[in-house]
C-alpha positions, 0 to 999 in steps of 0.5 A, a space after each residue: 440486537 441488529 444495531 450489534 449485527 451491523 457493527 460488527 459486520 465486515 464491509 471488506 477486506 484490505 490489503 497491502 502489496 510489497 512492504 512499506 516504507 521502502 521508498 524512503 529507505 532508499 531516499 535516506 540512503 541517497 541522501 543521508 546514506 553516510 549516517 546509515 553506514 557508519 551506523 550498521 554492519 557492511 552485510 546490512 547496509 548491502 542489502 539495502 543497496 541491493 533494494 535500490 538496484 531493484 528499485 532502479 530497475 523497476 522491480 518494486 514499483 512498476 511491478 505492481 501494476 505490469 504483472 497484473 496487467 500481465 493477467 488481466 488481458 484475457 480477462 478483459 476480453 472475458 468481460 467486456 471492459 467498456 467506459 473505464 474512465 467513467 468507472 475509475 472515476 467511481 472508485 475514487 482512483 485518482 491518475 498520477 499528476 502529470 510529471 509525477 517520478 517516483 526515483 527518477 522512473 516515469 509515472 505509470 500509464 494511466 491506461 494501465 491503471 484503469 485496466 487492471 482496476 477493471 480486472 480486481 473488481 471482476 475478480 474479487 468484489 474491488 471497492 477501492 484501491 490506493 497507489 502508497 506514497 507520501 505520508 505512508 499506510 497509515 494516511 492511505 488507510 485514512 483516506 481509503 476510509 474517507 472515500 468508502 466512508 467506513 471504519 477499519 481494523 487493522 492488525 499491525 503486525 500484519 501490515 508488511 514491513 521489513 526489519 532493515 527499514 524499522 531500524 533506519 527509521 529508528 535511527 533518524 527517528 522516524 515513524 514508517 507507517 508515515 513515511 513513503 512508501 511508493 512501490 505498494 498498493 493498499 486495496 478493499 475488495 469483497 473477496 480478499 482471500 481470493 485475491 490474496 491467493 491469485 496475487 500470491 500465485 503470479 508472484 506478487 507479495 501481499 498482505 492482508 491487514 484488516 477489514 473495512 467495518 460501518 461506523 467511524 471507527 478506525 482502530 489500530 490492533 497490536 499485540 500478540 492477540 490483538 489486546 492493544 487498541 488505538 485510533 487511526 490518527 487523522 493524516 500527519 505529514 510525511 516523516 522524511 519532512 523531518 529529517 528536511 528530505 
């Protein structure tokens, strides 16, 4: 009996900020941006230009972590943040390689990151956070895991994604829940309804997409009630390699 409590005991909850796959939208669209125009209506194509203006601006990427550092300055004074480099490094949070570009813009600052790392954890019982990029979702949920070693559900339909990238990956035959998807966070904490609603009330779109669970297990759910079940695959290597990008 306490063998059945145990597993089906919630670790945590996760979450995913922005949605996916946008990164390599807008790298298709650079790169094989005549395939995609000659493939969709005008009003389509558009609005992905219209996600790449934003991008350019920083609008997806340095949101992220500019709008809770926004939040988070008061909070830190509150709580006395002391030794983050020692702390951060406990959470398995690894700083941007030097250099790194995600489009062009500068890597984050890495003062920045350890702040509000600090702050989530004050907040909502943070366990782990990971910066998307190369190799999509389904590969940060793969390491997330590893690092906590943990299992997870992870509902599919919940993981955010817009309509516009599932057809562009469709058309070159892409997965998106392995393409890059710089601009979102994956994050495990405590308290995921809480930190749901206080990220929801500053603007910044996310989703809860599952729990963390003991055990190895590491299942995918779809479906309208969640009946198709399969594994989380072992990380696979990003999808725009594909299409030679």
């Amino acid at each position: 009996m306490n063998q059945k409590r145990n597993l089906n005991r919630i670790e945590g909850s996760l979450l995913v900020t922005n949605s996916i796959a946008l990164e390599a939208v807008a790298i298709l669209m650079k790169k094989r941006g005549g395939e995609i125009e000659d493939s969709f209506p005008s009003f389509f194509v558009d609005r992905i230009k219209e996600w790449i203006k934003d991008r350019e601006k920083k609008e997806e990427e340095i949101k992220n972590w500019n709008l809770l550092t926004s939040i988070l300055h008061k909070e830190g004074e509150d709580h006395g943040i002391e030794n983050l480099q020692d702390y951060i490094g406990s959470l398995g949070v690894k700083p941007f390689d030097e250099g790194e570009k995600v489009l062009g813009e500068k890597p984050f600052d890495e003062e920045l990151r350890l702040t509000n790392v600090k702050f989530l954890d004050e907040n909502s019982g943070l366990l782990g956070v990971k910066p998307l990029g190369r190799g999509g979702i389904f590969n940060a949920l793969w390491d997330l895991c590893q690092e906590q070693g943990t299992g997870c559900r992870v509902l599919l339909d919940a993981i955010p994604i817009r309509q516009e990238t599932v057809e562009i990956c469709e058309l070159f035959g892409l997965n998106p829940y392995y393409a890059a998807s710089s601009g979102s966070l994956l994050l495990a904490c405590q308290r995921g309804n809480e930190l749901a609603w206080t990220l929801g009330q500053q603007g910044l779109p996310v989703s809860i997409i599952g729990v963390l669970t003991p055990g190895p297990s590491r299942t995918i759910l779809s479906g309208e009630h969640g009946e198709h079940v399969r594994c989380l695959d072992r990380p696979q290597r990003e999808e725009l390699e594909k299409v030679g990008l």
